[in-house]
DSSP file (Angstrom, degrees, kcal/mol; ACC not computed):
  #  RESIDUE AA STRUCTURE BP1 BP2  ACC     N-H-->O    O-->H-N    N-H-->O    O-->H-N    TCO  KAPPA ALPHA  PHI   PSI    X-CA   Y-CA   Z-CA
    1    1 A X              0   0    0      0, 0.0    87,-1.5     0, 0.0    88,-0.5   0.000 360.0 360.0 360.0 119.1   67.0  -14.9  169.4
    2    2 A X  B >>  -A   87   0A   0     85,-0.3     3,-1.5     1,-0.1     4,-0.8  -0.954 360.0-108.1-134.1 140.4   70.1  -16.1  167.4
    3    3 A X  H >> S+     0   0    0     83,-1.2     3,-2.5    -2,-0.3     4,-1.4   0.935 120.6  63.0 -19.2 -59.8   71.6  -19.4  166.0
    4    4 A X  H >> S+     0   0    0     80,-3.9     4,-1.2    82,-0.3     3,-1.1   0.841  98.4  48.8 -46.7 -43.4   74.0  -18.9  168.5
    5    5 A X  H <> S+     0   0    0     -3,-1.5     4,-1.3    79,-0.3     5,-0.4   0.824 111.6  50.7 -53.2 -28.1   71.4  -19.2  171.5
    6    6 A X  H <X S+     0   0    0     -3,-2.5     4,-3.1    -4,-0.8     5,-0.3   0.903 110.9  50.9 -87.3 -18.1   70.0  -22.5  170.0
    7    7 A X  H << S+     0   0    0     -4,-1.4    -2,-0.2    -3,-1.1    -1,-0.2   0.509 100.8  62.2-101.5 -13.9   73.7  -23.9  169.7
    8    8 A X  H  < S+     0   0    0     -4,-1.2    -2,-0.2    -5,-0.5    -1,-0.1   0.857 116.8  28.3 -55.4 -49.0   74.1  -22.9  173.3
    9    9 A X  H  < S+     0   0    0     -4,-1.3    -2,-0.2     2,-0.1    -3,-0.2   0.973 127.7  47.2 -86.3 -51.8   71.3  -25.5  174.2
   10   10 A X  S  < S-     0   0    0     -4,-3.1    -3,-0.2    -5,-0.4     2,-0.2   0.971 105.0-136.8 -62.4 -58.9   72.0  -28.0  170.9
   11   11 A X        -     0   0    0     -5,-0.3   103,-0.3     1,-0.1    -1,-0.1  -0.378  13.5 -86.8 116.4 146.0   75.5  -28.0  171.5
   12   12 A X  S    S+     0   0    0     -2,-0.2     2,-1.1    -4,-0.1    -1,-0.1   0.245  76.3 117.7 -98.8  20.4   78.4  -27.7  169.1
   13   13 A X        -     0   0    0     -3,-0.1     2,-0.4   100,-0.1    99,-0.1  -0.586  35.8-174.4 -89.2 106.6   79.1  -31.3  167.7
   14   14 A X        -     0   0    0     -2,-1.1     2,-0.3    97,-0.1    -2,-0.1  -0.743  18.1-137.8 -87.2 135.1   78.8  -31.9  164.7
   15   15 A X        +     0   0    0     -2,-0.4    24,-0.9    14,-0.0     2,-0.3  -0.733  37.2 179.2 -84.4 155.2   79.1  -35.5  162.9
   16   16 A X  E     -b   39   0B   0     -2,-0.3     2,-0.2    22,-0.1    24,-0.2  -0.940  24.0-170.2-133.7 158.0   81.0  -35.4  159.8
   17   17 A X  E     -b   40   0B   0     22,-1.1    24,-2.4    -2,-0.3     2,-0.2  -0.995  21.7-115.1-151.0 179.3   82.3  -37.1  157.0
   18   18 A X    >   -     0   0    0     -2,-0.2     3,-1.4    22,-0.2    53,-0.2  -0.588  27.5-111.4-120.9-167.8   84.6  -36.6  154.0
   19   19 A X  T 3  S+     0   0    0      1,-0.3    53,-1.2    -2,-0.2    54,-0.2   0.557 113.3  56.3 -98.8  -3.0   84.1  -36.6  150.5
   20   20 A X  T 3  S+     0   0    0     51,-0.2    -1,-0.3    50,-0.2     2,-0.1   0.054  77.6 109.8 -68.4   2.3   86.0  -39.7  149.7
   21   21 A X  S <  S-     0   0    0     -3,-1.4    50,-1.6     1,-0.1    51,-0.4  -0.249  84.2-111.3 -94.1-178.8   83.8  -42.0  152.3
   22   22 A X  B  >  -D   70   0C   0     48,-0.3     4,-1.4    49,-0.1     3,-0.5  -0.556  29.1-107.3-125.5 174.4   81.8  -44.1  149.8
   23   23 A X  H  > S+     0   0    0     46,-1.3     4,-0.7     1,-0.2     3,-0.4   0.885 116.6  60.4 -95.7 -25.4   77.7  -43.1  149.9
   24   24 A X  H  4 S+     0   0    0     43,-1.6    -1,-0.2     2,-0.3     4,-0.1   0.333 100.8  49.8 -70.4  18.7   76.8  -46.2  151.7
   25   25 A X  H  > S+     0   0    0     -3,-0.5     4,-0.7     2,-0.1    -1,-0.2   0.739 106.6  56.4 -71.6 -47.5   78.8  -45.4  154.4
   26   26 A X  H  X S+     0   0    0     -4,-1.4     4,-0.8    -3,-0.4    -2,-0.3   0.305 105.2  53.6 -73.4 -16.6   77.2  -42.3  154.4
   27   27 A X  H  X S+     0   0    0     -4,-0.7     4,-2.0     2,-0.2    -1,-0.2   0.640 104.1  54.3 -81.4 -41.0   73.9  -44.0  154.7
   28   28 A X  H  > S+     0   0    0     -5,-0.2     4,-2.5     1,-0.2    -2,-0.2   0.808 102.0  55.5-113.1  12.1   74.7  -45.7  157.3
   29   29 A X  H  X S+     0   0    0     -4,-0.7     4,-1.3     2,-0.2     5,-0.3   0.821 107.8  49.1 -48.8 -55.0   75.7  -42.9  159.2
   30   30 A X  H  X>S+     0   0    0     -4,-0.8     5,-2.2     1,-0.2     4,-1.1   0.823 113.8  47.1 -69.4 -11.9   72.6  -41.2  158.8
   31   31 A X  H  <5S+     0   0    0     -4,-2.0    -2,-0.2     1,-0.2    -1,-0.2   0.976 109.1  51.2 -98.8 -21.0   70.9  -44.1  159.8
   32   32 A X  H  <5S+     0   0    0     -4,-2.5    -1,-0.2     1,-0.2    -2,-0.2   0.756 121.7  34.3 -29.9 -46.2   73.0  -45.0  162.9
   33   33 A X  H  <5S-     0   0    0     -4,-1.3    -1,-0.2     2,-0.1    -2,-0.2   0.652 112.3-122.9 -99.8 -29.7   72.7  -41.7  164.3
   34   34 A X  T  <5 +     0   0    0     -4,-1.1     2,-0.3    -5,-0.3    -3,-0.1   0.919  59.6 145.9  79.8  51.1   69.3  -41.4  163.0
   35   35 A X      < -     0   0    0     -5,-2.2    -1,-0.3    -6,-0.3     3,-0.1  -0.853  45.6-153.2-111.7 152.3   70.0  -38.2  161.0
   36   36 A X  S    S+     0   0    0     -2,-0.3    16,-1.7     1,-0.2    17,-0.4   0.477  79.1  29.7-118.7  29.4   68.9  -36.8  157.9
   37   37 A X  E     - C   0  51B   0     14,-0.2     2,-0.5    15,-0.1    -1,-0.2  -0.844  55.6-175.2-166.8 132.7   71.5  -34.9  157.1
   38   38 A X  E     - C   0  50B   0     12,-1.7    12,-3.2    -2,-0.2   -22,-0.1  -0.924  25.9-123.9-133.7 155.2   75.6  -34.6  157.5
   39   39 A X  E     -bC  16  49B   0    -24,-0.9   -22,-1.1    -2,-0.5     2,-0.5  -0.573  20.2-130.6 -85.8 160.5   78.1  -32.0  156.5
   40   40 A X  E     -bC  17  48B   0      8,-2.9     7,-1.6   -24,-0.2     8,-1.1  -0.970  26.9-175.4 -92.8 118.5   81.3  -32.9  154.1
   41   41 A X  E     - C   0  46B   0    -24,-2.4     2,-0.4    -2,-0.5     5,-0.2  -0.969   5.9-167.5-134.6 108.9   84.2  -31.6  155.7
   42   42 A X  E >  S- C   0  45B   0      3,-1.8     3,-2.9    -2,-0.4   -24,-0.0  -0.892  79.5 -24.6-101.5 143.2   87.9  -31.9  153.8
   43   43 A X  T 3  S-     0   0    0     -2,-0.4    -1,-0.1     1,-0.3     3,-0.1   0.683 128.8 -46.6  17.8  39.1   90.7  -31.2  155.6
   44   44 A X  T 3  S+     0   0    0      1,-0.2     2,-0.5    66,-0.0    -1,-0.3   0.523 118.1 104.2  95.6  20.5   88.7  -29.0  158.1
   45   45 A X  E <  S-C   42   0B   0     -3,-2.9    -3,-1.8    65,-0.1     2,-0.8  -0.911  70.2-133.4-116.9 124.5   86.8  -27.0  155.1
   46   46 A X  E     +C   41   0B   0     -2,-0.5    -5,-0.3    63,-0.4    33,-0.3  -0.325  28.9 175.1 -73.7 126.9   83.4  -27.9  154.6
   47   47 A X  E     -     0   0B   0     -7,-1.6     2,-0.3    -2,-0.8    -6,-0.2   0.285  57.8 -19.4-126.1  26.6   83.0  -28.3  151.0
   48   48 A X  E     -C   40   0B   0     -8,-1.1    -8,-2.9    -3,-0.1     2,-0.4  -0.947  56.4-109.9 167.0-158.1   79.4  -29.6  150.7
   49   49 A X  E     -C   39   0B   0     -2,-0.3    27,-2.2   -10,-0.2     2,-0.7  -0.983  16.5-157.6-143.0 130.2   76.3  -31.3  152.5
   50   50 A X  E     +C   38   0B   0    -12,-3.2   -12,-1.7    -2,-0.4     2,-0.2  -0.864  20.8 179.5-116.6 131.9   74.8  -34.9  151.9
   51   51 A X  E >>  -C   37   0B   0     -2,-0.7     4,-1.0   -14,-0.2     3,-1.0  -0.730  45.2-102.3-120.7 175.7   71.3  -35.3  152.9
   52   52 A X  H 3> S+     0   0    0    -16,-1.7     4,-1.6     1,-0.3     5,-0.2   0.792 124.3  55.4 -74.5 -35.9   68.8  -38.2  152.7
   53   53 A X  H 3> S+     0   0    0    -17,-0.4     4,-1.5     1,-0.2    -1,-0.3   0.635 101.8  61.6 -84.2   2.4   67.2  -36.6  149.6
   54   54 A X  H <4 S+     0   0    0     -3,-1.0    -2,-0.2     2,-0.1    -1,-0.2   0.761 105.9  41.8 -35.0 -59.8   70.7  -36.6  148.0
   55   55 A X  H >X S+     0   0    0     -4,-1.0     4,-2.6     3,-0.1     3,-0.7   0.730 113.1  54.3 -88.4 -34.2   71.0  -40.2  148.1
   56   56 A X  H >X>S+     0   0    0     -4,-1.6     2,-1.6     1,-0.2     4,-1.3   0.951 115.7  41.4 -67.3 -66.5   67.1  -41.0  146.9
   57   57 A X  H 3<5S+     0   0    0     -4,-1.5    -1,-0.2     1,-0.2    -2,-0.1   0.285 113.0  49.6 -83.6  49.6   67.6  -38.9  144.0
   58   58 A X  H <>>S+     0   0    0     -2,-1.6     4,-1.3    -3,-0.7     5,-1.0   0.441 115.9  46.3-128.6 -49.0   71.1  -40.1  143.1
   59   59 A X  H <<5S+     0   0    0     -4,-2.6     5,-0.2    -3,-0.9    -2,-0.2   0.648 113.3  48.9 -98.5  27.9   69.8  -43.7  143.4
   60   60 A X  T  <5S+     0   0    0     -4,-1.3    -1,-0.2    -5,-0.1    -3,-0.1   0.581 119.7  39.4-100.9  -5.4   66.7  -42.8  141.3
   61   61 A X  T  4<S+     0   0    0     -5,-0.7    -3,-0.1     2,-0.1    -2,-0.1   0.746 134.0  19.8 -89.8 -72.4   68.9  -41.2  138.8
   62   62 A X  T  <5S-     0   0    0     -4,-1.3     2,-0.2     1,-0.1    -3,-0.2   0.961 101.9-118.8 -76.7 -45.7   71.7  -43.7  138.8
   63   63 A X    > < -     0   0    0     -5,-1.0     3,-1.8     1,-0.1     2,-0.4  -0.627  57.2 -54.4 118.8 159.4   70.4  -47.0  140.3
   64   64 A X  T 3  S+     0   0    0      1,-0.3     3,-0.1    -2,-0.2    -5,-0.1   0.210 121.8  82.0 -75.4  28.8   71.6  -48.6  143.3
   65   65 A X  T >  S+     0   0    0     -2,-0.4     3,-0.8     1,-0.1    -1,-0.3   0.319  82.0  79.7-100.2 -10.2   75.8  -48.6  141.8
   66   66 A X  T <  S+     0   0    0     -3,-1.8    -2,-0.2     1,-0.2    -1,-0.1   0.384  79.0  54.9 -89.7 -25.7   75.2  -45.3  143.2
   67   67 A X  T 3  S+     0   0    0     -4,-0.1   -43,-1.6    -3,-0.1    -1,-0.2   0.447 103.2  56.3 -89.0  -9.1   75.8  -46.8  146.9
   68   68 A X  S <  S+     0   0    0     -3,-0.8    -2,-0.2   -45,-0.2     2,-0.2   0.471  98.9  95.4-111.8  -1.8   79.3  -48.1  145.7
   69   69 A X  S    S-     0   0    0      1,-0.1   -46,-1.3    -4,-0.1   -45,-0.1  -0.558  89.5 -85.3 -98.0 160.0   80.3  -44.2  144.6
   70   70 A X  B >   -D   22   0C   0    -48,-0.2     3,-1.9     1,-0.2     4,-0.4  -0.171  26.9-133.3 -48.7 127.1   82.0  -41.5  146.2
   71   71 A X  G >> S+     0   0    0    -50,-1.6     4,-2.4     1,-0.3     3,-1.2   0.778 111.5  68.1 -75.1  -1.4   79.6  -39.3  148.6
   72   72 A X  G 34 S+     0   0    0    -53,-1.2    -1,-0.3   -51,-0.4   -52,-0.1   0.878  95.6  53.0 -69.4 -23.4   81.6  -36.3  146.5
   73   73 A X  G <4 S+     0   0    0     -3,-1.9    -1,-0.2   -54,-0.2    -2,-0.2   0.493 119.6  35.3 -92.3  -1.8   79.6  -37.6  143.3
   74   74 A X  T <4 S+     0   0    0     -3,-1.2    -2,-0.2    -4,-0.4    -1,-0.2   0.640  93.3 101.6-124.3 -33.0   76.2  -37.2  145.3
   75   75 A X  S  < S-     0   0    0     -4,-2.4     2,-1.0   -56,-0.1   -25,-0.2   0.143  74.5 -95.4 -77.1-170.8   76.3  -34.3  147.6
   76   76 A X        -     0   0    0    -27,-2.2     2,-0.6     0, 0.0    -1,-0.1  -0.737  46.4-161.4 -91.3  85.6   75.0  -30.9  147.7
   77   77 A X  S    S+     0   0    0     -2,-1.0     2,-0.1   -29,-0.2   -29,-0.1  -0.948  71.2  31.9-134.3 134.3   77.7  -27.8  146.4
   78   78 A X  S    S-     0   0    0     -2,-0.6     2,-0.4     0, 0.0    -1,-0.1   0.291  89.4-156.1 -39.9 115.3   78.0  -25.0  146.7
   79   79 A X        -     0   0    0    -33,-0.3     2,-0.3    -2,-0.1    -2,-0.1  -0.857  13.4-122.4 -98.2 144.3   76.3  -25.0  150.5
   80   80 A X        -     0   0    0     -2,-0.4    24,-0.3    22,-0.1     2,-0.2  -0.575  33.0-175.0 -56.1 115.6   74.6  -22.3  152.3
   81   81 A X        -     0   0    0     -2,-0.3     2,-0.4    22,-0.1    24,-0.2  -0.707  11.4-155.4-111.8 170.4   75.9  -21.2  155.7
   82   82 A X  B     -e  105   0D   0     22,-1.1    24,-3.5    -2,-0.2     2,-0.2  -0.859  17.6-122.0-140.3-175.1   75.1  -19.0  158.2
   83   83 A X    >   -     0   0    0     -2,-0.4     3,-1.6    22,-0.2   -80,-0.2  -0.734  33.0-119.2-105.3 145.9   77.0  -17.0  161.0
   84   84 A X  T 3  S+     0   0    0      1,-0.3   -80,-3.9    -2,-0.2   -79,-0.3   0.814 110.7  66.4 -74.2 -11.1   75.7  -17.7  164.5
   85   85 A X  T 3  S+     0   0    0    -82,-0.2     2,-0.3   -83,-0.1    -1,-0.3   0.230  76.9 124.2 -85.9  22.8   74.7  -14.3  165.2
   86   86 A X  S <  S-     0   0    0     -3,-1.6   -83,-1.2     1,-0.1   -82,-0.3  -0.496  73.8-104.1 -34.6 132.3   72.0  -14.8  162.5
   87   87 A X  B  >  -A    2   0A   0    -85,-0.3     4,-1.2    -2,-0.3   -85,-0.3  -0.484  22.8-127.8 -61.0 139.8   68.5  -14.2  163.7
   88   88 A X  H  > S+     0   0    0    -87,-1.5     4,-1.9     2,-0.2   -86,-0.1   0.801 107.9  44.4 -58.9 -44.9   66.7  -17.3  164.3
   89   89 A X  H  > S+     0   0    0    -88,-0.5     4,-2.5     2,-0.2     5,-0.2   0.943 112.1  54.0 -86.4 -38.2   63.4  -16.2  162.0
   90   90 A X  H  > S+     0   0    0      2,-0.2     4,-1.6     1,-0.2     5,-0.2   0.854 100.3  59.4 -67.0 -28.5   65.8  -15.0  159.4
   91   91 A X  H  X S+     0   0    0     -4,-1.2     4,-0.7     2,-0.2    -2,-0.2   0.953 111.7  45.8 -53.5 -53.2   67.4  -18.7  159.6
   92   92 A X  H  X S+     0   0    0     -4,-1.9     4,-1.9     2,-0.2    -2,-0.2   0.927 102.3  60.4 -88.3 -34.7   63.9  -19.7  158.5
   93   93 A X  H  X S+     0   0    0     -4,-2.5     4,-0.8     2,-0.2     5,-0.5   0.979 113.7  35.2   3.3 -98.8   63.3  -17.4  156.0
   94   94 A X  H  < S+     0   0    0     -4,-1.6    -2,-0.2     1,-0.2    -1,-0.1   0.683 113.6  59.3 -61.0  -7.6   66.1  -18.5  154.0
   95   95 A X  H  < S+     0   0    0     -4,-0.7     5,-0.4    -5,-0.2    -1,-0.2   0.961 116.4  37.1 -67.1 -66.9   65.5  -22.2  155.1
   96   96 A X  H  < S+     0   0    0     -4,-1.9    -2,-0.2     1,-0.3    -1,-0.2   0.272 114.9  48.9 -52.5  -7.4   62.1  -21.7  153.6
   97   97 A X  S  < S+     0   0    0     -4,-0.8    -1,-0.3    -5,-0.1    -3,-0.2   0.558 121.6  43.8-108.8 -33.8   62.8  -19.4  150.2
   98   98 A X  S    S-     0   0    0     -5,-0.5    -2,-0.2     2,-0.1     3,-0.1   0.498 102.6-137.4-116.8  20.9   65.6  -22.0  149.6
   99   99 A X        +     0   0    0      1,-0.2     2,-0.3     2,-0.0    -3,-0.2   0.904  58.3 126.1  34.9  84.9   63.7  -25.2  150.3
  100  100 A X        -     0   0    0     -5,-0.4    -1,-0.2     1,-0.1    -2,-0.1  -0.984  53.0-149.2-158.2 164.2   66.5  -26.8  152.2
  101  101 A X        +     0   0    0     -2,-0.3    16,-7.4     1,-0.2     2,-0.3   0.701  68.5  52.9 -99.7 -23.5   66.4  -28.3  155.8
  102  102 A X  E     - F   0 116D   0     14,-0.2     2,-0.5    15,-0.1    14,-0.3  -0.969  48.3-176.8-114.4 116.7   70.0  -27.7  157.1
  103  103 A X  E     - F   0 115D   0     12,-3.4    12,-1.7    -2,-0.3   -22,-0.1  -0.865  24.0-140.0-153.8 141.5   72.8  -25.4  157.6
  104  104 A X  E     - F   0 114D   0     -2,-0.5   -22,-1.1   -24,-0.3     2,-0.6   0.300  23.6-149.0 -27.7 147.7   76.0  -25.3  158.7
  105  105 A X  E     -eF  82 113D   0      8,-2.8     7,-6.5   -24,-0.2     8,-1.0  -0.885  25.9-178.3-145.8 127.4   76.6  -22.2  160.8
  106  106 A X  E     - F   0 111D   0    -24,-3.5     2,-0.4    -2,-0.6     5,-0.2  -0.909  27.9-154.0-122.3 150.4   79.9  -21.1  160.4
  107  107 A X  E >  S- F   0 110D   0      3,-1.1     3,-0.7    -2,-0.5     2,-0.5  -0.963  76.7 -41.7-135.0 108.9   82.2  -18.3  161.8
  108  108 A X  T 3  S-     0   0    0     -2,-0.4    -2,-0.1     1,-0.2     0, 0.0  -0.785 121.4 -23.3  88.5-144.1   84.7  -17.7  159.4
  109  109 A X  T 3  S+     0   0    0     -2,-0.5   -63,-0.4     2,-0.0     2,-0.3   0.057 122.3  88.2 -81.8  20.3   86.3  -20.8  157.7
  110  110 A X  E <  S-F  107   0D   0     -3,-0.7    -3,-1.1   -65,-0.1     2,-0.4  -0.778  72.2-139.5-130.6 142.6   85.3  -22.8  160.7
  111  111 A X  E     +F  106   0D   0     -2,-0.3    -5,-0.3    -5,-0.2   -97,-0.1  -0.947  18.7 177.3-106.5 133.8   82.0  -24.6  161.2
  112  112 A X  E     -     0   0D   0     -7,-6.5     2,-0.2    -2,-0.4    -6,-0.2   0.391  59.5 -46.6-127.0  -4.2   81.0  -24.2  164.7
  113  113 A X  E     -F  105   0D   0     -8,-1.0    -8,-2.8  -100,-0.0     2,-0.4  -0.985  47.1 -88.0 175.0-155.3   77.6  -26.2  164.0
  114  114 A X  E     -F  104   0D   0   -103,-0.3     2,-0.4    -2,-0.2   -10,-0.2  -0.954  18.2-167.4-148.4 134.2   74.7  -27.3  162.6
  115  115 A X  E     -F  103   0D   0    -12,-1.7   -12,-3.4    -2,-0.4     2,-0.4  -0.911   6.1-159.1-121.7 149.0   71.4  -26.6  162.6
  116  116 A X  E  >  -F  102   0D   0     -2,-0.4     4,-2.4   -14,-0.3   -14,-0.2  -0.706  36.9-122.4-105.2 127.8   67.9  -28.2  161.3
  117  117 A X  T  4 S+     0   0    0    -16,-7.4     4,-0.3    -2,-0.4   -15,-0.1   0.634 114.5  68.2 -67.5  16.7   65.1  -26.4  160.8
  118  118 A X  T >> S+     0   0    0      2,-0.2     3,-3.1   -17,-0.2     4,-1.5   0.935 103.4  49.2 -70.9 -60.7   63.5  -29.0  163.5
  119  119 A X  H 3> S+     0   0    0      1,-0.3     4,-1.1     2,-0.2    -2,-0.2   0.731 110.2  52.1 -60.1 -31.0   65.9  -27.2  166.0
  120  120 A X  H 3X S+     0   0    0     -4,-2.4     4,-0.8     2,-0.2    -1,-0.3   0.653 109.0  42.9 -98.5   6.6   64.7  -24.1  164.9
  121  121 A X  H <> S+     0   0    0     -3,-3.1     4,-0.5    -4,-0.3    -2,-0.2   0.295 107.9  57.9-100.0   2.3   61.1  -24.5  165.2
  122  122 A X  H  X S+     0   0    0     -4,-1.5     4,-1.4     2,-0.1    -2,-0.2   0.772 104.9  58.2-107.3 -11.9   61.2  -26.0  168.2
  123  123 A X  H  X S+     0   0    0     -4,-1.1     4,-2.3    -5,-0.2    -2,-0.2   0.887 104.9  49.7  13.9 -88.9   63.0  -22.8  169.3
  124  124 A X  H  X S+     0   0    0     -4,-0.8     4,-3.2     2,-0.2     5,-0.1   0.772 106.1  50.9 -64.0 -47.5   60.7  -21.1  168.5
  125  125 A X  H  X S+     0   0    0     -4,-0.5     4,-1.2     1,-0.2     5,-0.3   0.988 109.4  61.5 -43.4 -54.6   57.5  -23.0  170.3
  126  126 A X  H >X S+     0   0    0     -4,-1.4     4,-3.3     1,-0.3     3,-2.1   0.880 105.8  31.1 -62.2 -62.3   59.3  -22.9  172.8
  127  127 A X  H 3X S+     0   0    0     -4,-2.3     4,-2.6     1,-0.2    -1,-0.3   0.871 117.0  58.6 -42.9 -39.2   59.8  -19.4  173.6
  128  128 A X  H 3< S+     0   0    0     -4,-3.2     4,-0.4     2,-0.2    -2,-0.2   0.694 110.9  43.7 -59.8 -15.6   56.5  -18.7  172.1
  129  129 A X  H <X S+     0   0    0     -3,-2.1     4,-2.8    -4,-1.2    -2,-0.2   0.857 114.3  56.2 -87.5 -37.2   55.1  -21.3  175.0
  130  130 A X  H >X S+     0   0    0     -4,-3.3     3,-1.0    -5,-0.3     4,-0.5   0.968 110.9  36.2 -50.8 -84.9   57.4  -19.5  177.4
  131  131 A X  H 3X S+     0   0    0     -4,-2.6     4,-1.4     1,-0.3    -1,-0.2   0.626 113.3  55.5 -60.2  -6.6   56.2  -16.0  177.0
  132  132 A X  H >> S+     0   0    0     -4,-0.4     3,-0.9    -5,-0.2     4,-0.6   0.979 112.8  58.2 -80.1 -53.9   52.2  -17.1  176.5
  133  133 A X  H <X S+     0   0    0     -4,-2.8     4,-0.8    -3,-1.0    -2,-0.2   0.664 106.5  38.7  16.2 -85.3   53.5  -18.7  180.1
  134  134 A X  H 3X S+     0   0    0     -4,-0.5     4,-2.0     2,-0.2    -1,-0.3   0.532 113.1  53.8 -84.5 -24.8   54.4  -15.7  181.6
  135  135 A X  H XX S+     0   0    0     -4,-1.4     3,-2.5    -3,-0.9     4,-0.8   0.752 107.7  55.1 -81.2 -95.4   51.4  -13.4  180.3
  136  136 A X  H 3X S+     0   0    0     -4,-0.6     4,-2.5     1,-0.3    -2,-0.2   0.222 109.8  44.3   6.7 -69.0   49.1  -16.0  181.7
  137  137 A X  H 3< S+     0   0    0     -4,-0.8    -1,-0.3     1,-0.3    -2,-0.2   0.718 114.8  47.9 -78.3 -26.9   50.8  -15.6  185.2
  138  138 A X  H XX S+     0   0    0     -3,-2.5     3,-1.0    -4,-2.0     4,-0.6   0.850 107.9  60.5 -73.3 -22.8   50.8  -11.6  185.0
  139  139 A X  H >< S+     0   0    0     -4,-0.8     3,-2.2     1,-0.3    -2,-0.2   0.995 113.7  34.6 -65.3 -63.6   47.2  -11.9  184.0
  140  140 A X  T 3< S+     0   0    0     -4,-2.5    -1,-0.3     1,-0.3    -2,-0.2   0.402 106.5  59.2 -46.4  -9.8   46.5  -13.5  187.1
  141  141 A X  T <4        0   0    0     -3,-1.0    -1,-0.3    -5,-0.2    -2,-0.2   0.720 360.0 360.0 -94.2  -7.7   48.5  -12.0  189.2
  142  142 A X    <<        0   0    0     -3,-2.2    -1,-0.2    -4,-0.6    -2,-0.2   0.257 360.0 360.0-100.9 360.0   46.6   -8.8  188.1
């Protein structure tokens, strides 16, 4: 089980935005799409991550003038990527040791998606529902 498999089924689109977009732009992007987290991508390098807890504590630090600033002055950088041939449980590992919700999965310099640790614990149910599934029906067939 690898990123790559969950990006088979997710799909590889990522929204973006760049680091010049203003942070209420960037708000209402997340809320249009009803996401809680987008990648920064300049001129096709991703050079950081803006999340919904980005923008709370940006306007609990600064105050709502904080909506009229650059999402570069708010976001998350240096980001954590992964490769898609990552292991899925080792994706959550590092999700969980690094408290963070998102990442990029890149090959190379190229981001080829993104993943949530939603995606990857519903993954995971899922196979886990699958194979309880399939022992059930050998039990019975027995």
């Amino acid at each position: 089980m690898t990123i790559a498999s969950i990006l088979s089924g997710k799909g590889h689109d990522v929204v973006a935005l760049a680091s010049n977009a203003s942070v209420k732009e960037a708000v209402e992007l997340l809320v249009g799409r009803r996401i809680g987290c987008v990648p920064v991508v300049d001129g096709g390098k991703v050079v950081g991550i803006l999340s919904e807890r980005d923008v709370v504590r940006s306007l609990g630090e600064k105050g709502p003038g904080v909506l009229d600033g650059s999402v570069a002055s708010v976001m998350t950088s240096p980001i954590i990527t992964i490769p898609p041939e990552t292991p899925v449980i080792t994706a959550l590992s590092l999700m969980s040791r690094r408290r963070i919700r998102h990442l990029p999965v890149m090959e190379g310099d190229k981001m080829v998606g993104f993943v949530s640790i939603g995606d990857l614990v519903k993954y995971r149910i899922d196979r886990i529902e699958a194979e309880a599934a399939a022992m059930r029906d050998y039990i019975q067939s027995v």
